[in-house]
N, C-alpha and C positions, 0 to 999 in steps of 0.2 A: 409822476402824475399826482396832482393834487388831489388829497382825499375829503379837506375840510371846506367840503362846497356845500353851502348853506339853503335850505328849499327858500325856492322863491315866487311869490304872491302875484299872481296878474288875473283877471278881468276876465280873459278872453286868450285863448292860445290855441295858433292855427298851424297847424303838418300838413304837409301833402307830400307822396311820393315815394312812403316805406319801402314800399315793392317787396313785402312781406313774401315767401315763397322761393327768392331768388335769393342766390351766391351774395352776390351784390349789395345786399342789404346790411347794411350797419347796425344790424338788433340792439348787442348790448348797450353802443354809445344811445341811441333810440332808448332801449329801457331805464337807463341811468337819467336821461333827461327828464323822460317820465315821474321818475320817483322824486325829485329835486323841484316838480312844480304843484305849486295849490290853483287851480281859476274854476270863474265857475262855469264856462262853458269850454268845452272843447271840441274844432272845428277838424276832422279827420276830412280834406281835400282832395280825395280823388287818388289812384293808383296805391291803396293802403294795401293788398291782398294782389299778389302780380298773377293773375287767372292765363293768362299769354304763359307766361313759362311755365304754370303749373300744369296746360295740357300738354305739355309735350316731357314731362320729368317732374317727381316728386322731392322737392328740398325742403323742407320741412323741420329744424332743429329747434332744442327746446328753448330758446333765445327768442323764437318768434312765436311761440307759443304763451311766452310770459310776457311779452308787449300786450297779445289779445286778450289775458287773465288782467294786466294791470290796466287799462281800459275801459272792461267790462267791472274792474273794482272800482274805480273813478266816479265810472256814470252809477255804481250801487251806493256811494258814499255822496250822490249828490249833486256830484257836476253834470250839468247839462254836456251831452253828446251829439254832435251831429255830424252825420258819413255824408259826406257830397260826392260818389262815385267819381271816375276818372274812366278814360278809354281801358286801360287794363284789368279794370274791374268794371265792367259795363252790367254784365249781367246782373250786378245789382242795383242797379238803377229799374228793375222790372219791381224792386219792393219800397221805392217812392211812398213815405206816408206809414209803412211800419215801422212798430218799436220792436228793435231787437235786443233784449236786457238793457234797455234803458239807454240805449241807441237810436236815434230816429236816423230814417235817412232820407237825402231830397235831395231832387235836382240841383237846385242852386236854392240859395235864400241870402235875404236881404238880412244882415249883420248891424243895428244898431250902437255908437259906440259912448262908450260914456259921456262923452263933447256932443253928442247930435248928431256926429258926421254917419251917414250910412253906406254902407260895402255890401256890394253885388259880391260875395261868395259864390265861387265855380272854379270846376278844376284846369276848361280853357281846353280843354281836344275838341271842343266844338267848331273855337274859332283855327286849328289848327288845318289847315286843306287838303297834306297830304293823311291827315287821320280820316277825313271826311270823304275822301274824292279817290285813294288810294293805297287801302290799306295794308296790300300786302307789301307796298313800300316803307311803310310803317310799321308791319315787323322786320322788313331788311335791315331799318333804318337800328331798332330794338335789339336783334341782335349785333350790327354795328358797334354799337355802344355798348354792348355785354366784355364783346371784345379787345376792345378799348381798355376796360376798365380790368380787364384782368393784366393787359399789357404794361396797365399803369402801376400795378401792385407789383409785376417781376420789377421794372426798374427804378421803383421806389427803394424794394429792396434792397437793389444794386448801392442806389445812390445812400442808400443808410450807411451800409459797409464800408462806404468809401469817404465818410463826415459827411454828408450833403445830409441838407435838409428836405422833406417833403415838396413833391412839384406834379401837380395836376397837367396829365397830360389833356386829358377831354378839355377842363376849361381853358387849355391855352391853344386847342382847335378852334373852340367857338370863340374863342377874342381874332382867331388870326385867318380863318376861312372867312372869305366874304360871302357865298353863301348862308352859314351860316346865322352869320351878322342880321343880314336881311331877312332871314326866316323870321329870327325875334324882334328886330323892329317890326316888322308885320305883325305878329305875333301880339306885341303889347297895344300897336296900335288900334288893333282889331277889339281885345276886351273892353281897354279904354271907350271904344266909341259903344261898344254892347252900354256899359255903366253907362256913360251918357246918356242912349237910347231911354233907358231906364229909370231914367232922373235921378241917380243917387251922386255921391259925393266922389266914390271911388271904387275899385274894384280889388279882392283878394283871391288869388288862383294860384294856380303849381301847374305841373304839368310841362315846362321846360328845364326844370332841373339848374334855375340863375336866379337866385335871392336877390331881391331889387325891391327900393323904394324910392318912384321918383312924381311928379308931376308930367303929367300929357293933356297938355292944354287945358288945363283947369281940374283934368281928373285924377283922383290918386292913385298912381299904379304901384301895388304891391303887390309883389311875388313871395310867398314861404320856400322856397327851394328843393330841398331832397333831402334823403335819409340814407343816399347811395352814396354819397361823395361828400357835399359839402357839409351836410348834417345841420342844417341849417330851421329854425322858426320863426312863425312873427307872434309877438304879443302883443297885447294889450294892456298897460296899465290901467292902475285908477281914475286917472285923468284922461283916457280915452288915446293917449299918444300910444303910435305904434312900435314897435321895435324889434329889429332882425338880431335873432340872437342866435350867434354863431357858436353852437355849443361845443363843437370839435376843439375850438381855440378854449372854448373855456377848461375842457378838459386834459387840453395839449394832447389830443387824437390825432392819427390819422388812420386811413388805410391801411397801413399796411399794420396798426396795432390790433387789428385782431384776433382776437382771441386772449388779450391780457384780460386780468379779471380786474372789475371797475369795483370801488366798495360800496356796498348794500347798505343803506340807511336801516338804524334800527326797526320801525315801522314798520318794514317790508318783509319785517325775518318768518311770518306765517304763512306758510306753504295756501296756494290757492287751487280749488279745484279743477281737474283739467279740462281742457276745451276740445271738444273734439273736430 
């Protein structure tokens, strides 16, 4: 793995989907992104903090504990922060309008971008039906996917041992189940026309876990992805262009490398206080 990865300067950089709490979560590749970017806003998109697995089990290691130290030192050094809840962290959408260490957090908000173009920010469980209409399908659905993903680690495994390269099992379900398919056409459909509603230019959400930037009839559908799998961001340059930066690749990650240790930018070497 490459160590001499240079920090890089954007505008505006938007996460959704850490799912802080769980197995699942890609901490370190997460905190190594972290430390390698300067912008001056950062947009945290909904399911940052996974409250769903954390009432049922405490997972909690110091990996995800120095994402919410580095963060929380982001927005103290200046970068604008804003939490847009998600369905697995709902409960903090009841503090709408507070600063918490220089974190504000809101339902959605309107993202102006260095071009003029403006973005409906929101995480999209709103427009999601089985989130809305039936929930406990929706953690069936959550641990589904839990399970998935641990399946996909044993035979990544496998396939390491054996020369084979890395192969997502999840996203070669949702390419190849046609339900699936049709969930997310719905899916982007549905934001697209909210933005619309709204008169903006385009819309940025998370919440299915499929890094995408495309046009839907005139509107911009961009999706930031996860921090589960694909590891995935969007930014913002200085000229207002977006872009999916797929940090897994930048770092030659995957799943099943966890737990190797990523190198620490000098910068980073003083211990921060801890979060409880």
């Amino acid at each position: 793995m490459s160590a001499d990865v240079a920090v890089r300067r954007y505008r505006s950089v938007f996460i959704s989907d850490l799912h802080l709490g769980t197995r699942g979560c890609q901490a370190e590749l997460l905190l190594d992104f972290i430390r390698h970017i300067e912008c001056d806003k950062l947009y945290l998109v909904g399911d940052i903090i996974d409250g769903w697995k954390l009432r049922s089990g405490w997972h909690w290691p110091q990996a995800h504990n120095d994402v919410v130290q580095k963060i929380l030192r982001m927005a103290r050094k200046g970068t604008e922060v804003i939490y847009v809840p998600g369905n697995h962290d709902d409960r903090v959408r009841e503090f709408c309008g507070v600063h918490f260490g220089g974190v504000v957090v809101a339902r959605d908000i309107i993202h102006e971008a260095a071009d003029g173009k403006r973005y409906l920010v929101v995480h999209g469980d709103e427009f999601d039906g089985v989130v809305q209409h039936a929930k406990w399908l929706a953690f069936l659905g959550d641990w589904s996917y839990r399970t998935i993903l641990m399946l996909n680690t044993l035979v990544n495994r496998a396939r390491r041992r054996l020369g084979f390269g890395y192969w997502s099992f999840s996203a070669y379900l949702k390419v190849k189940v046609k339900n699936a398919l049709q969930f997310i056409e719905n899916f982007e459909a549905a934001v697209a026309d909210e933005a619309r509603r709204r008169g903006v230019d385009g819309v940025i959400c998370g919440h299915i876990h499929k890094a995408e930037m495309r046009d839907i009839d005139g509107i911009a559908y961009v999706n930031d992805g996860d921090w589960v799998e694909s590891c995935t961001a969007v930014a913002e340059h200085a000229d207002g262009h977006l872009e999916i930066v797929e940090w897994a690749k930048v770092r030659s990650w995957s799943v099943i490398d966890r737990g190797r240790k990523l190198p620490t930018p000098a910068d980073d070497a003083l211990p921060e206080p801890a979060v409880a």
